[in-house]
N, C-alpha and C positions, 0 to 999 in steps of 0.2 A: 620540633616543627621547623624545617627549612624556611628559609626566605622566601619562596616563590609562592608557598602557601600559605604562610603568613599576611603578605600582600595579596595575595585572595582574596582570603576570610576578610580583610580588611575593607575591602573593596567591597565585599556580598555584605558586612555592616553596616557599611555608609550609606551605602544604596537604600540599605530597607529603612534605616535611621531616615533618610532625603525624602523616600517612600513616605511614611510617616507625618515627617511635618506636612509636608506638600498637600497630603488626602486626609488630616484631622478632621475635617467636616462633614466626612462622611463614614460607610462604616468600612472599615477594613478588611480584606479577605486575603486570608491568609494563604489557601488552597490559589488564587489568585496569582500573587504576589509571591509565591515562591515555582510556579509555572515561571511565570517573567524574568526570574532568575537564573533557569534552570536547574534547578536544584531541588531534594525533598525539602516538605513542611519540615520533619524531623531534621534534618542536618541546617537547614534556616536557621532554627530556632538554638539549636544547640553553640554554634557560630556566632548568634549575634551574643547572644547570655558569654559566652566565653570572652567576646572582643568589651563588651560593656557595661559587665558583672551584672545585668538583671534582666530578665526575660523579656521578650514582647509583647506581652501585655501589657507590664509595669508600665513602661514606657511610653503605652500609647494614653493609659488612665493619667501616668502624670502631665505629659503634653495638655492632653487637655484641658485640666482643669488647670496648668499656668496660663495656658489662652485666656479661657474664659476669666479668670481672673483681672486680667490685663482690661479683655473686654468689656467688664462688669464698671470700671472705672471711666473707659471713654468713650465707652458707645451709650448716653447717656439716653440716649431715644429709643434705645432696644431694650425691650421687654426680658426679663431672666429667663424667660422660656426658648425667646429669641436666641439669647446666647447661647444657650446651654446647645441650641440646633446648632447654631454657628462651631461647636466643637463637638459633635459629632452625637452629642446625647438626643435619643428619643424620648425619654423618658425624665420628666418632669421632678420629681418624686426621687429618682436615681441620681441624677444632680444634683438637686438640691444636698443628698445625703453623703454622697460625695465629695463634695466638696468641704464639707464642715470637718467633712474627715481629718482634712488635707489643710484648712487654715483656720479650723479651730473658730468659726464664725460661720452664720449661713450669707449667703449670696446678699440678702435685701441688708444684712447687715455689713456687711463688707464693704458696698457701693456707698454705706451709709458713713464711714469713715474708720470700721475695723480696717482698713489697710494700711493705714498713717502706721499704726505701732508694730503691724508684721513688717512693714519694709523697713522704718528703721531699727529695728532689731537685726534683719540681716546685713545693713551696711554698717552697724556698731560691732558687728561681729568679725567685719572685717578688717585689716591692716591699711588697707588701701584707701581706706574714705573717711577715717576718722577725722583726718587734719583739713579737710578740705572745706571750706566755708565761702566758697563764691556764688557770687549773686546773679542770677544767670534771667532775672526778672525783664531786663531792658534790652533782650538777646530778643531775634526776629527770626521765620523761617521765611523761606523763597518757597517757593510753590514749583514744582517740576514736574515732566513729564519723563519719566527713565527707561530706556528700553532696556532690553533683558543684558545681564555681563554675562560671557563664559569666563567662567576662569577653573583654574588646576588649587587643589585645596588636601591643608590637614586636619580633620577635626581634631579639637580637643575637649576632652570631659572634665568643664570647671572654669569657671572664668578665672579663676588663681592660680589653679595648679599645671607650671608647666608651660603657660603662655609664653612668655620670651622664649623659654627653650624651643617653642614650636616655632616661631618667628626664625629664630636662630637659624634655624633648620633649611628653612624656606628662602631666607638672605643666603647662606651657602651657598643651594643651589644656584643660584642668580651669578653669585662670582665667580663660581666654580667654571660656567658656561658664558661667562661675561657679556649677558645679559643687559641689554642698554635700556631699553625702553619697556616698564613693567610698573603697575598701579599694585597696592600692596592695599588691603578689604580684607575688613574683618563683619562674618555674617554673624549676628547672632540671634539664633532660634528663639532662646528664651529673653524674657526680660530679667535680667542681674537684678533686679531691687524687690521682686517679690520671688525670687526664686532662690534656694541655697544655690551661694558660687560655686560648693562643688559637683551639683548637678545640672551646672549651664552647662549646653552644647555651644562652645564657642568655634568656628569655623574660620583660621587664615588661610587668605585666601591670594594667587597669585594672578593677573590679568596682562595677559602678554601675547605677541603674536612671534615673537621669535622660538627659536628653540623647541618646535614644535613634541618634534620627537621627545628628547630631553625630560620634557615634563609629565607627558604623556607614557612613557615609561615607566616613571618616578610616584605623577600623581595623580588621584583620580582627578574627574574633572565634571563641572557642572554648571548650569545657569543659575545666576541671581533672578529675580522675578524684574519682570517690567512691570512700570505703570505709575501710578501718582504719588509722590513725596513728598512731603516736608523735609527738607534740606535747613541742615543747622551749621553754619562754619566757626570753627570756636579754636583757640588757643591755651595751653594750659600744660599743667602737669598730670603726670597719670592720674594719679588717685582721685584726681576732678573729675573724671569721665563716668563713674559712677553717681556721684550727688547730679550731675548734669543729664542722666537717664532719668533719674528718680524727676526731676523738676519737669523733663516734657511730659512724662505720664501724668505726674499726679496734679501739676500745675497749667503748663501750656495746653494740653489737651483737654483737659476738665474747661478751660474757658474762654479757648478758640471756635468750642462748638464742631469743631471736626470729631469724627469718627476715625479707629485705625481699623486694619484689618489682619487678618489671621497669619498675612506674609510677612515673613521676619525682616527690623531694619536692618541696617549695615553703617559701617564707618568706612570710607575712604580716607586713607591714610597721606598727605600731603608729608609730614615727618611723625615715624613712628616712635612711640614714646619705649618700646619696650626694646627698639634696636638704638634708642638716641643715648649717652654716657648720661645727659644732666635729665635724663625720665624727662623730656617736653614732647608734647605732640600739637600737628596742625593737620588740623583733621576736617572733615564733613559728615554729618552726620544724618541720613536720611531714613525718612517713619513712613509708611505705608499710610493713608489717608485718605478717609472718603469723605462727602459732604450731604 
């Protein structure tokens, strides 16, 4: 496969992958969604399984039920039927069995406190959050109002595998074109503490108005969502930034009374921990949030 078509297929990935997150709430159409591409259903599907190793369906059944799982914890005033709408299921019954599939609990029991021991089993699983034991109880959010970012982006599959390399990637170009003035956002679809790391979609991302060409050559490009945030600014070292997801889900959010919603948060990176030598980062942290 050449270069030129490589970057394609890549591009016809991410799209349907953005596709995806962005329309989980309702149903998906495939015949749709590959008109908008220009491209067949067949050569869609064959593309995205090749760039992602698993089919479009997979992907749309696992999205949602890591939603709804998310959801099931902070949307404490919605009903499980609610949720289950909220991610795209019509059926009641199909969720419900669904889901037990996928975390080994049903819904009423999950909300009920099965998700304590599925999350920390995947961050004990991990290298990066074993050592971390900070207390993030006396931490505050800002309340904001965000309008939409454009920015130029590399997905990555896995919030472990390969992250700095992709960053790597992304600083390069930046020097490469000496680049002055550029915000560095990391979008991520899934929530890391109830999802294996290595099937997050992690998303770096680059925010810049120089170099237009440049990047636009190079990367695709897309908007973050506007609208209402919980803004968190925090200091630390890497492997904090996961026990520090875990504590707004299952702590901040359980007893703020807010609700989040189905649009992923993001970090704005102040200093990146995965391009800094001693791993520190100063970041921002913003959650989607209703009331």
């Amino acid at each position: 496969m050449n270069k030129i078509t490589l970057q394609n297929n890549t591009k016809i990935s991410n799209s349907i992958m953005y596709y995806i997150y962005t329309h989980i709430d309702v149903n998906i159409d495939m015949q749709e969604l590959s008109k908008d591409l220009g491209i067949s259903k067949s050569h869609m599907h064959k593309v995205f399984k090749n760039t992602f190793g698993k089919n479009i369906y997979e992907s749309i059944k696992s999205i949602r039920l890591q939603k709804a799982a998310s959801l099931l914890l902070t949307n404490r005033y919605s009903t499980i039927s609610e949720v289950a709408n909220l991610c795209g299921y019509s059926s009641h019954s199909s969720f419900i069995k669904a889901f037990k599939n996928k975390f080994d609990a049903s819904p009423k029991d999950w909300r009920n406190g099965a998700y304590k021991n599925y999350s920390n089993s995947i961050l004990q699983a991990s290298n990066i959050s074993t050592n971390s034991n900070v207390d993030y109880s006396k931490l505050s959010a800002t309340i904001v109002n965000m309008p939409s970012i454009e920015s130029y982006y590399i997905r990555n599959s896995g919030y472990t595998n390969n992250v700095k390399e992709t960053w790597q990637k992304l600083y390069t170009l930046i020097l490469n074109h000496k680049v002055k003035n550029y915000q560095m956002i990391a979008l991520l679809h899934d929530n890391p503490t109830i999802t294996d790391l290595n099937n997050c979609q992690y998303i770096a991302c680059i925010k810049t108005d120089e170099q237009e060409e440049v990047f636009t050559k190079r990367l695709p490009k897309f908007k973050i969502s506007d609208g209402v945030y919980a803004r968190f600014d925090l200091q630390g070292e890497g492997e904090d930034i996961l026990r520090f997801i875990q504590w707004v889900y299952h702590d901040w959010l359980v007893g703020s009374e807010y609700e989040t919603t189905t649009k992923p948060s993001f970090i704005v990176y102040h200093k990146n921990n995965y391009l800094d030598n001693e791993n520190l980062f100063d970041i921002s942290y913003y959650l989607s949030i209703k009331f």
